[in-house]
TORDREN-639423 format. One record per residue (C-alpha): x, y, z. Coordinates in pm, whole numbers, plus 50000, padded with zeros to 5 digits. Example, Ala and Ser with C-alpha at 12.3 -4.5 7.8 and 13.67 -1.06 7.14 Angstrom:
<atoms>
512304955050780/513674989450714/
</atoms>
This chain:
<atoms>
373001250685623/376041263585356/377291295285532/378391303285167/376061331285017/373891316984751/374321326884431/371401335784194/372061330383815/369081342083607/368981339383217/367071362483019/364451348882766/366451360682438/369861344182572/371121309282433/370211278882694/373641262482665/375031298182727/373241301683016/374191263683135/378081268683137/377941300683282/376531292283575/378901260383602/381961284283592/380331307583852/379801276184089/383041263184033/384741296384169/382261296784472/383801259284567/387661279284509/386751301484734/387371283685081/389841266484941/392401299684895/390801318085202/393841309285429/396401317185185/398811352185197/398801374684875/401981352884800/399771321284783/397041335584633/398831350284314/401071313484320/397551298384372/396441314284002/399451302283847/399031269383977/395431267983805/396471285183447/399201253983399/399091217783313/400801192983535/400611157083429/403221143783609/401521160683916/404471180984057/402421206584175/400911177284407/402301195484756/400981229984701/397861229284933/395751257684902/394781253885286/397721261085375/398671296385549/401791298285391/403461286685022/406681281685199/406641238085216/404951237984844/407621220084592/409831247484393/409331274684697/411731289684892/410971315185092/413111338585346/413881323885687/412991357885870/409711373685669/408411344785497/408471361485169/409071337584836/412171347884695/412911312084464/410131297684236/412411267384056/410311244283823/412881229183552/411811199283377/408531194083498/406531189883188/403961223883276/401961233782978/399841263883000/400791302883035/402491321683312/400481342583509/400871376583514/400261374283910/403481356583962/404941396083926/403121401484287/405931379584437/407761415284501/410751397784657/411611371884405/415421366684342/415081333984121/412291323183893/413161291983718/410271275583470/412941263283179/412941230882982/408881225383004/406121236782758/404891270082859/403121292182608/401991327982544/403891361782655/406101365582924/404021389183135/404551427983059/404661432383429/407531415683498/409411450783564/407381446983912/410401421784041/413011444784166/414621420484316/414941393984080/418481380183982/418031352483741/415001344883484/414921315783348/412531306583071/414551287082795/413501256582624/409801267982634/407081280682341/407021310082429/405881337682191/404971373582127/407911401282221/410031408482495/408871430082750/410451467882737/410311464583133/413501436983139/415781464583062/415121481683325/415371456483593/418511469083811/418911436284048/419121411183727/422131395183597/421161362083455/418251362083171/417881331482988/414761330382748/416901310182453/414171281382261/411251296082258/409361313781976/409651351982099/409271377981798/409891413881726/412671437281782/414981434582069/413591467682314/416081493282358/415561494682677/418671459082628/421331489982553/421501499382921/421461462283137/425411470783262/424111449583518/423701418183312/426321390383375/425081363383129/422661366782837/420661342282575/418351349982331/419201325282052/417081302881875/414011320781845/412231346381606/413551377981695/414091405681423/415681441181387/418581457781514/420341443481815/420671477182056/424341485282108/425301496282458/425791470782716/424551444382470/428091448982298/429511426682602/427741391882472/429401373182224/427691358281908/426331331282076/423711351482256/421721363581964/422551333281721/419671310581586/417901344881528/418031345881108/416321385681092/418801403181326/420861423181217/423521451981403/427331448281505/429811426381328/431501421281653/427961402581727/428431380681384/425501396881249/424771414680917/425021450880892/421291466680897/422221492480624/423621471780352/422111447380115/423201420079894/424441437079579/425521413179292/426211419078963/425301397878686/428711379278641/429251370779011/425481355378949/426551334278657/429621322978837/428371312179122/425491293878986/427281270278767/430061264579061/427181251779262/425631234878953/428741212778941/429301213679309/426041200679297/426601169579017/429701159379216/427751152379565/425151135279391/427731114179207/429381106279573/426421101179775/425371073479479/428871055579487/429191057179868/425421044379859/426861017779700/429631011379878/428581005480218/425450985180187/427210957680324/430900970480472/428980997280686/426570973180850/427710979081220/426300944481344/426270912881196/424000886681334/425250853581112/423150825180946/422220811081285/421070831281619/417440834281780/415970871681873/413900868882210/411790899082311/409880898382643/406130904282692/405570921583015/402300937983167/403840969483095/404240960382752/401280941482581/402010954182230/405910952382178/407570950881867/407990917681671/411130900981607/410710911981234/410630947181351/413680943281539/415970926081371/415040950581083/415910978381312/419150962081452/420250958181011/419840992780967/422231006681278/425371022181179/427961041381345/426271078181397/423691056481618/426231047281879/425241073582216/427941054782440/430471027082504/431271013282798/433530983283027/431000958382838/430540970782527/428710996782249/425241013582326/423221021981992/420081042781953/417671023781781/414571036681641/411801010781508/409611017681198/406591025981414/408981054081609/409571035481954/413021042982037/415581013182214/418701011682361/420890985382194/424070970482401/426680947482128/428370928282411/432230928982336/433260899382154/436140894282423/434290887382656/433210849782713/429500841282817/428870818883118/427360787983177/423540794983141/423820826282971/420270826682818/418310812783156/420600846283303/419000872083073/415430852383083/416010861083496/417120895383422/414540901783186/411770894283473/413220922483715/411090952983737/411710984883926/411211019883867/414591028983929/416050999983709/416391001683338/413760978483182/415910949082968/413510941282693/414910914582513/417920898382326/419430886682091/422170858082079/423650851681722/426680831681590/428730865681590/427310890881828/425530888082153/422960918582206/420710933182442/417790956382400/416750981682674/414411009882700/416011041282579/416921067582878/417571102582661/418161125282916/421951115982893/423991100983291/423831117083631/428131123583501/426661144983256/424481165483475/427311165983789/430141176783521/428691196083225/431321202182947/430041236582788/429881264182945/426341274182940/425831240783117/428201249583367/426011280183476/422881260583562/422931248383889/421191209683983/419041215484312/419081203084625/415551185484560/416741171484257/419431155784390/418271136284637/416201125084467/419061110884232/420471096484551/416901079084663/416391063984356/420011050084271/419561034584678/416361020584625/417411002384295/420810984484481/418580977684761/416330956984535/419060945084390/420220930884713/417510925084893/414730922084648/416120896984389/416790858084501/419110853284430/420880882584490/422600907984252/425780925784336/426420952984073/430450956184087/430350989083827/428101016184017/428951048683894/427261080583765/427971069383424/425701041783491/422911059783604/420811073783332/418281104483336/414721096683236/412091124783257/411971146283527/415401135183618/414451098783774/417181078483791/417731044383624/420261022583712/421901005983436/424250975983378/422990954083662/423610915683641/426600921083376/428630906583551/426870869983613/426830873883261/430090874883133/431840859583458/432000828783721/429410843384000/428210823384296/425180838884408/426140873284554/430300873384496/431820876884205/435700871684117/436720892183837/437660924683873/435640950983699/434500986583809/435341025083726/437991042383895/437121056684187/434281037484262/436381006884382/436120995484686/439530992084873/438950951684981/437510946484581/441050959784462/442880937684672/440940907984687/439020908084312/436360897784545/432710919684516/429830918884722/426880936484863/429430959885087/431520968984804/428060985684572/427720999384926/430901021884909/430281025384547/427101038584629/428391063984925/431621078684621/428101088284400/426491104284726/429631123984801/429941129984399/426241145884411/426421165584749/430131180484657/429891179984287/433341168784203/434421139184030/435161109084234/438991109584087/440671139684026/444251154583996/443271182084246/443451157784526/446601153684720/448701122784683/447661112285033/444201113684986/444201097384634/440151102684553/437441122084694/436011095284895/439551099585081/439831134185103/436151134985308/437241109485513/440361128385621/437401161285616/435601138785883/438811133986133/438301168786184/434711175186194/435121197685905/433441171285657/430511197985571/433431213985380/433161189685080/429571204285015/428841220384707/428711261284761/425711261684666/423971234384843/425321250185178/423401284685053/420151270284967/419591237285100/418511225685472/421351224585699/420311192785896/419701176185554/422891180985432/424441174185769/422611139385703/423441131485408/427091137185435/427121115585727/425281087185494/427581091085264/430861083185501/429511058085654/429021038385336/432931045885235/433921032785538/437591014385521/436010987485699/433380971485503/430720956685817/430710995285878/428620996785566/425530999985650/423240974885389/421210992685074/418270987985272/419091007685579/420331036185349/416661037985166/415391045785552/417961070985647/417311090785317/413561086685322/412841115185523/415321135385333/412331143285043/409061135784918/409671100084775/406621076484636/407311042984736/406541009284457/405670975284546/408960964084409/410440983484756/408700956684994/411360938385072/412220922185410/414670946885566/418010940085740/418110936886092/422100954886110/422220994486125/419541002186347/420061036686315/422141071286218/423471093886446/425131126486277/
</atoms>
């Protein structure tokens, strides 16, 4: 028998039957919630409501059981080591839709909440005043609307609030003027109107208000004065209209003869009378684009499409007339093509892997070899490691996001070596060559370049290539690549992601040359766990770290059969995060490198 009470529903005679129908679905549907939430803390409970109020198609919300006793293991949750209280809720590019619960403000001891870049809607709750605690709110890059909550002014523990892309409205509350607390603010690019409070809001420069086209307040803020309006006379009027009435005639004129002009001269790639366009037709892709499409496409790019250049040539953005997007590589025209160039890229074009970036098809013409990928937009893992504003600088990358980085950049070399017959050595791994795709996966680009454009005999190849820093030390010397030298290049991007500095940099010492040197010398000393990022060593597991550094040196080891293979580094990170595994992953594993001993 259900030890659940049973629950009567009764409709009266006058009342609608459909009416009747869904209310008694929604009634039973909280009855089966019920036992589901009944082990749960108050913590879990009000994270357990915001859980159901969102969207989450990419199911990153997977781990939060509501069985469990405590939220503490669910992904994004960090709780305190001694009370067990959730003090981080971090969600960044997860692709949530929905609202934010108002009972997230029950989390009393919340230092960090964290929900930018996904696709949140409605108010930011008015109780947020209720976190005392809380130091940074993040909760740009949303659609957010309505006004900001009087209550964020008054928050004495904050210093970070970023709500900057949404669509927030109203007047700024003047509750703003006293937030002497407040280290960095954003508010631009939404809807905001009124006077900008003076007071402490006087210490942000322009940038924190811009994008906002109805504020109005300080000129030190580069904003219009609130008491003043636009007074012109009749002659300023007159002026003024025919200078941009001529103004006006001249761009035309320009924009015709330019038009002109570059029809042919700015065509960026130039295909000849002769060549052959060969796009591949894979399960994943039973409806590509024709070759008409494409070569149309590949006409039309100029140079404001090029996103990046690299050792082997120019990547374009290309966007088809049905609005699929490509990535476009022109192959340098130095470089020579080997023997069996197209039976190569037919090879290359067969290779599938999640963490690999999907080659599409090609093109070979009398003056211009090209190659069309997927398009990655979320920019390289050098990007995210070394941002170049400051804003960027500000947001810190996760412990959970990086390893994942690190899983996913192992698992595509070890396909690469293990996987692929024959096999594939790399020869350029480097964080410029791993793209961002959503929710941060990595893709590993470039592979198989170099069989391409060089002599290759099956897994070593003999012409130098490779980013500084990345280079192995027997690759230098010998111009000879294999398997063990990805390896080290693989360990420089671990180190680069656990310490966050660049693999080559004139802060190192002359004796230690590059960072892969300086935690080697780190390591002589035990004091290797000094290379970590400050901020990894606050928030992340100790042991994981601890793991990951020793991963890391291993694979930079002087001595390449130190190395351990790509394989063996996929199982020593595994239980370093919640990774899915893919078919492509079954490969037979190597029998060296048994196992890791920090």
């Amino acid at each position: 028998m259900d030890p659940r009470p049973t629950e009567r529903i009764h409709c009266s005679a006058g009342m609608l039957k459909s009416s009747c129908s869904i209310w008694a679905v929604v009634k039973l549907s909280l009855l089966r919630l019920l036992p589901l939430c009944a082990a749960l803390n108050s913590e879990g409970l009000a994270l357990a409501d915001f859980r159901n109020k969102v969207l989450d198609p990419d199911r990153v919300l997977r781990s939060w059981n509501f069985s469990d006793e405590l939220p503490c293991k669910w992904r994004g949750i960090v709780c305190d080591n001694v009370t067990n209280q959730v003090i981080r809720l971090n969600l960044p590019r997860a692709r949530l839709s929905g609202t934010i619960s108002p009972q997230l403000t029950e989390l009393l001891q919340l230092r960090r909440l964290g929900l930018h870049f996904n696709n949140l809607t409605g108010a930011i709750p008015s109780s947020i005043g209720n976190l005392q605690y809380l130091r940074a709110l993040y909760l740009h890059q949303n659609s957010l609307t309505g006004a900001l909550p009087d209550a964020l002014g008054v928050m004495p523990a904050l210093r970070i609030l970023d709500v900057s892309g949404n669509k927030l409205e109203h007047s700024i509350p003047a509750t703003f003027a006293n937030m002497t607390n407040l280290k960095f603010l954003n508010l631009s690019n939404n809807l905001l109107s009124g006077a900008v409070p003076g007071g402490a809001m006087l210490n942000f420069s322009a940038s924190s208000f811009a994008g906002n086209s109805m504020l109005c307040g300080s000129s030190l803020l580069g904003l219009p004065a609130c008491n003043q309006g636009f007074q012109w006379s009749i002659w300023k009027i007159v002026l003024l209209s025919a200078a941009f009435f001529i103004l006006l005639k001249i761009v035309i004129g320009l924009l015709l003869l330019r038009r002109c002009l570059r029809r042919d001269r700015n065509r960026e790639i130039h295909l000849g009378k002769e060549g052959k366009l060969v796009i591949f037709k894979g399960a994943d892709d039973q409806q590509g684009p024709t070759s008409k499409a494409m070569l149309r496409a590949v006409r039309k790019l100029q140079k404001k499409d090029i996103v990046g250049e690299g050792g082997y040539g120019v990547v374009y953005r290309m966007e088809l007339e049905d609005k699929r997007v490509y990535a476009l590589k022109k192959l340098k025209e130095g470089l020579e093509a080997a023997l069996g160039f197209e039976n190569e890229l037919e090879t290359l074009g067969e290779l599938k892997h999640r963490n690999l970036v999907k080659l599409r098809g090609y093109c070979v013409g009398t003056t211009a070899k090209l190659l069309i990928y997927d398009f990655i937009p979320n920019g390289t893992l050098d990007q995210l490691l070394h941002p170049r504003t400051e804003e960027e600088k500000k947001i810190p990358v996760d412990w959970a996001t990086r390893i994942k980085i690190a899983f996913g950049t192992a698992r595509a070399l070890a396909y690469l070596h293990h996987g692929c017959r024959p096999r594939i050595v790399h020869r350029d791994v480097s964080s410029t060559n791993i793209l961002l795709a959503e929710n941060l996966e990595p893709r590993l680009s470039d592979f198989g370049l170099a069989r391409l454009l060089g002599n290759d005999d099956t897994h070593v190849s003999v012409t130098i290539g490779g980013t500084y820093g990345y280079i192995a030390p027997e690759y230098a010397q010998t111009g000879q690549a294999t398997e063990k030298s990805d390896v080290y290049s693989y360990g420089v991007i671990l180190l680069e992601l656990l310490s966050g500095r660049k693999p080559a940099d004139p802060s190192y010492s002359e004796q230690h040359v590059n960072l892969a040197g300086w935690v080697r010398s780190l390591r002589e000393t035990g004091l290797q766990l000094e290379a970590v990022d400050m901020y990894l060593r606050e928030t992340a597991p100790h042991e994981e770290i601890a793991t990951a550094v020793e991963i890391a040196c291993r694979c930079v080891s002087l001595t390449p059969d130190e190395r351990p293979p790509m394989d063996k580094v996929v199982q020593f990170l595994e239980p370093l995060g919640d990774f899915e595994s893919t078919p492509s992953d079954n490969f037979t594993p190597s029998n060296s490198v048994n196992s890791l001993r920090i």
